[in-house]
C-alpha positions in Angstrom: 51.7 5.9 -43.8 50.8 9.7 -42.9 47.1 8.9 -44.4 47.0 5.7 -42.8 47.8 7.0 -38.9 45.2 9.7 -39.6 42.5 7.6 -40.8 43.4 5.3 -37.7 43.3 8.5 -35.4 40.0 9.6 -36.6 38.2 5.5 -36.5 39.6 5.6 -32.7 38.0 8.9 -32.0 34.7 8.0 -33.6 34.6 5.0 -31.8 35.3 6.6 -28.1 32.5 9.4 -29.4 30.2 6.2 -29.6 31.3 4.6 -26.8 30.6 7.6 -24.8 26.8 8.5 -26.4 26.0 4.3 -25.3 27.1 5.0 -21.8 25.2 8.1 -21.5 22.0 6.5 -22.6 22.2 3.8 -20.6 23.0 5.9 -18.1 19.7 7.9 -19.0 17.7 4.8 -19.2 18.8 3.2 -16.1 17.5 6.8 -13.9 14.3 6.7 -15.9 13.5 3.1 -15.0 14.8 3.6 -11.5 12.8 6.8 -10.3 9.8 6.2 -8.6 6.3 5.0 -10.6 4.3 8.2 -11.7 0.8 8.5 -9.2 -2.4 9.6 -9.3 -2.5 13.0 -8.0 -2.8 12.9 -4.2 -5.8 13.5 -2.3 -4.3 16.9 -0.9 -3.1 18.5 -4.1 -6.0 18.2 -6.0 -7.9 21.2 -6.0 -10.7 20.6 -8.7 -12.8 17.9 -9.2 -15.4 16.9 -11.5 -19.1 16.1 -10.4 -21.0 14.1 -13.1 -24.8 14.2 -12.9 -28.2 13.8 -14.9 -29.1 17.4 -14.7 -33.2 16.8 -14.7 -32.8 14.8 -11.6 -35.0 17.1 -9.2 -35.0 17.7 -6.5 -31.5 16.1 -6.2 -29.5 18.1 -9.2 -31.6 19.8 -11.7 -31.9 23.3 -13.6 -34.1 26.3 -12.2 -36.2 28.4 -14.5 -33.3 30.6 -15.0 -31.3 27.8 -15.9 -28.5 27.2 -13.1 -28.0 24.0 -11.4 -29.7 23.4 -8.0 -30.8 21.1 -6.0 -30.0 19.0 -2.6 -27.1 17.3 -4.3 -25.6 20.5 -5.5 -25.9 22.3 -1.8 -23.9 19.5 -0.1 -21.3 19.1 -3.1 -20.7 22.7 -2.3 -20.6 22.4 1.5 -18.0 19.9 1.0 -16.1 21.7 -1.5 -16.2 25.0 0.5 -14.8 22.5 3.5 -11.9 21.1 1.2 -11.0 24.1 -0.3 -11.3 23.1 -3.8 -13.9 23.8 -6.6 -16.5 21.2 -7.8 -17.5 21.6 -11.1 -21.0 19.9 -12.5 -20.9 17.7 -15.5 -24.5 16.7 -17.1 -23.7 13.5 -18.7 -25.3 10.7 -20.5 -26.7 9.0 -17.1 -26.7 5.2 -19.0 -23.1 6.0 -19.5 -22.2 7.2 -15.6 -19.6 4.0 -14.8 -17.7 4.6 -18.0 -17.5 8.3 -17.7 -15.9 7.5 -14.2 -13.7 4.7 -14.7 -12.1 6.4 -18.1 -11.6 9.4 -15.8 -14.0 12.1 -17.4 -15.9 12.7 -14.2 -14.6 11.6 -10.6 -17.7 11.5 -8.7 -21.3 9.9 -9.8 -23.4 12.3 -7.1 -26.7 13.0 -8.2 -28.9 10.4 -6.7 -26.7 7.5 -7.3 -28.3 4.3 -5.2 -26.2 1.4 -4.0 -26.5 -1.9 -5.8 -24.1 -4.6 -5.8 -23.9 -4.6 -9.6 -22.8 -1.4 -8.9 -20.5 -2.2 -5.9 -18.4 -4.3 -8.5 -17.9 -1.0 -11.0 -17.1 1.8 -7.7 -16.0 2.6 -4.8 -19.3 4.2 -2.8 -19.0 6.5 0.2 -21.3 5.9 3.1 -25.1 6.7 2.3 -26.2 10.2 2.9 -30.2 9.8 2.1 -32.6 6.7 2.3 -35.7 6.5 0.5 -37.9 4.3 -1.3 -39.1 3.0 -4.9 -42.2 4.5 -5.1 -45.3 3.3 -7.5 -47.3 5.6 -8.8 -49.9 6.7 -11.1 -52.7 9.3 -11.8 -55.5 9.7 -9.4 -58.2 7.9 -11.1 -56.2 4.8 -12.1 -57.7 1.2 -11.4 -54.2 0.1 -10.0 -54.2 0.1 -6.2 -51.7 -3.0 -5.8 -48.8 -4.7 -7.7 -51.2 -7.4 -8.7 -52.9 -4.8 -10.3 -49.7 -3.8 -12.7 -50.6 -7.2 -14.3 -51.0 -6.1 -18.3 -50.2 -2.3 -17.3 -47.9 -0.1 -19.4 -44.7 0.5 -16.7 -42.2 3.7 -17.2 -39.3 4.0 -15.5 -35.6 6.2 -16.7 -32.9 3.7 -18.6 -29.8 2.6 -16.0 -31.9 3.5 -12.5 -32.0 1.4 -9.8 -35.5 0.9 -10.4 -35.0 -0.9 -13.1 -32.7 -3.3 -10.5 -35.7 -3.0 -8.4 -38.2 -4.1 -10.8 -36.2 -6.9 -12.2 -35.5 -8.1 -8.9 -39.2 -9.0 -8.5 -39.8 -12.8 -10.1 -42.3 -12.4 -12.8 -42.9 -8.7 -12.2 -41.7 -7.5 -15.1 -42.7 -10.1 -17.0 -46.4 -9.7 -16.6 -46.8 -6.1 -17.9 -48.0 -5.1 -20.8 -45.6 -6.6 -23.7 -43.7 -8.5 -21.1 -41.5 -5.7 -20.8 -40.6 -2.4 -18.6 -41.1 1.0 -21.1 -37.1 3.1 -20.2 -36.6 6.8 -21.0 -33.6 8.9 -20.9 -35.2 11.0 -18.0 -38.0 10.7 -15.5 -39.0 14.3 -16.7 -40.2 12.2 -20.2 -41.8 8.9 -17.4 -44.2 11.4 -15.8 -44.5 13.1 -19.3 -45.5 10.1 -20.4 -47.7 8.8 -17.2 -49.8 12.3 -17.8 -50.2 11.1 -21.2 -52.1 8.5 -21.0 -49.6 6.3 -22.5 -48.2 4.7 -19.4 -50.0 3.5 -16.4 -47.8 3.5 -13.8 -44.5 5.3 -13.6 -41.4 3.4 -11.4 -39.8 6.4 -9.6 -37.6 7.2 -6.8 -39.1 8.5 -3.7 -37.2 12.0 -3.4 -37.9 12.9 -7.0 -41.5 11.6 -7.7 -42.5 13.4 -4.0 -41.2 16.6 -5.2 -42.3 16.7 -8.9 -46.1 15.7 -7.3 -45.9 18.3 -5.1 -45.0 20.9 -7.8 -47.3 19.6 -10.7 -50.1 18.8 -8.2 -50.5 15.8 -5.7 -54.0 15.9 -6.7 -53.4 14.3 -9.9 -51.6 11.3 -8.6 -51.8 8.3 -6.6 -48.8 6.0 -4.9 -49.6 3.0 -4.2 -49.3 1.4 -0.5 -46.8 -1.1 -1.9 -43.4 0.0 -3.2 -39.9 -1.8 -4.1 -38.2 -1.7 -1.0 -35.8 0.7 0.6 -33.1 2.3 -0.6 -29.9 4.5 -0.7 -28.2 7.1 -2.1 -24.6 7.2 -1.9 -21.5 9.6 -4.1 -19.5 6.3 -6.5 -15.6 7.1 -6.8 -13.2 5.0 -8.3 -12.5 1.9 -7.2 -8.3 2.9 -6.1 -9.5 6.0 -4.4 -9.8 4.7 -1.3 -8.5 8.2 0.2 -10.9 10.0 -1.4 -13.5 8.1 0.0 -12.3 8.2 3.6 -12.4 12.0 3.3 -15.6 12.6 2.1 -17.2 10.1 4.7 -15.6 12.0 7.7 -16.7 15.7 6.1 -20.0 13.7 6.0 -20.2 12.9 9.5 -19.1 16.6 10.0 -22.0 18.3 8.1 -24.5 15.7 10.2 -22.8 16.3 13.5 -22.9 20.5 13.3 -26.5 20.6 11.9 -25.6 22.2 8.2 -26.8 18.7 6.7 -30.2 18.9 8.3 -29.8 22.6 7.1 -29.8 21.6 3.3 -32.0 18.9 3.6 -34.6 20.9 4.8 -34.5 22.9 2.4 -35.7 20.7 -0.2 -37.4 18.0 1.8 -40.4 18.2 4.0 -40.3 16.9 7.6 -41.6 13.9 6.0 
């Protein structure tokens, strides 16, 4: 009987020992499931963000001689870190790959040029636009093109995932009526001109901002753009599509920079009046 009341003591024990983890678990579980859903990190804390950008992009974001990023872009991502008090870091990425690198949160801004489409509208948030400028057309000096009836049969170079690409597809039948039915893409618009001096290509598809200033240091001379262009466009920095705060924030420190003259500052430092 001895054996028997201690065997019974120590199953009752064992049992409240169990009985008492199960609570506590549940206990646990229920505070877990209870607390409030984790966040993003709010607008206010964050104090370093990452800027993703094709780093040959002149005169927008682009590498000196020495090798350091400059360029308009990189001035007014400054400015506006400098007016947030937080650091900007620049990310070269894979410019065909700019949505993704966003929207899987490697980068958190696509500010390096970025024009406003409404393909892209569906993929990001965009902030108000900060530059307008045009599709240009252009070739070498000497060319036989003067119109865009003349790009009939014509070798066309433009970079991979721009908006001229958008622009030139846009056009019925443009595209279509080049040489091979097609539009020649390269990773950068350094390898279009490269390509455009060559010989290879006859007319290069290129934003206004970056053919003006790559003319103007290879040689206008050499070139020709064409009275006709694509139309007008913008450039504008893409965030995610949820942060709307984000957004707001950088479009009043825009209106800022305009309104106090430092934006005029920076842009005329890498643009002409014109």
């Amino acid at each position: 009987m001895e054996i028997f009341r201690k065997k019974s003591m120590q199953i009752l024990l064992l049992a409240i020992l169990v009985a008492s983890l199960m609570v506590g678990c549940s206990s646990e579980k229920e505070t877990s499931s209870g607390g409030e859903t984790p966040t993003e990190t709010p607008v206010e804390e964050k104090t370093v963000y990452i800027m993703g950008l094709d780093d040959t992009f002149a005169p927008m974001g682009f590498r000196d001689e020495s090798g350091q990023l400059v360029g308009f872009d990189i001035d007014l991502a400054n400015e506006v870190a400098n007016r947030w008090g937080v650091t900007i870091e620049f990310q070269p990425i894979d410019w065909s790959m700019k949505e993704t690198e966003l929207n899987t949160g490697n980068i958190d801004f696509i500010w390096n040029g970025y024009t406003i489409t409404e393909d892209r509208k569906e993929q990001v948030n965009f902030t108000d636009s900060y530059l307008e400028y045009s599709q240009l057309l252009v070739t070498l000096a000497d060319s036989d093109v003067n119109t865009l009836e003349d790009m009939a049969g014509k070798v066309v170079a433009t970079q991979a995932e721009s908006s001229a690409v958008t622009a030139a597809y846009s056009i019925d039948g443009f595209v279509e009526s080049f040489a091979n039915g097609e539009l020649v893409e390269f990773p950068t618009y350094n390898e279009v001109f490269n390509d455009l001096e060559a010989g290879r290509s006859d007319v290069a598809i290129a934003d206004e901002v970056l053919a003006r200033y790559y003319m103007k240091n290879k040689g206008e001379d050499m070139y020709k753009i064409l009275d006709e262009d694509l139309g007008i466009e913008e450039f504008a920095v893409g965030m995610r599509k949820e942060d709307t705060a984000l957004v707001e924030k950088f479009n009043a420190t825009l209106a800022e920079l305009k309104e106090d003259g430092t934006y005029d500052e920076i842009y005329g430092k890498w643009f002409s009046e014109n």
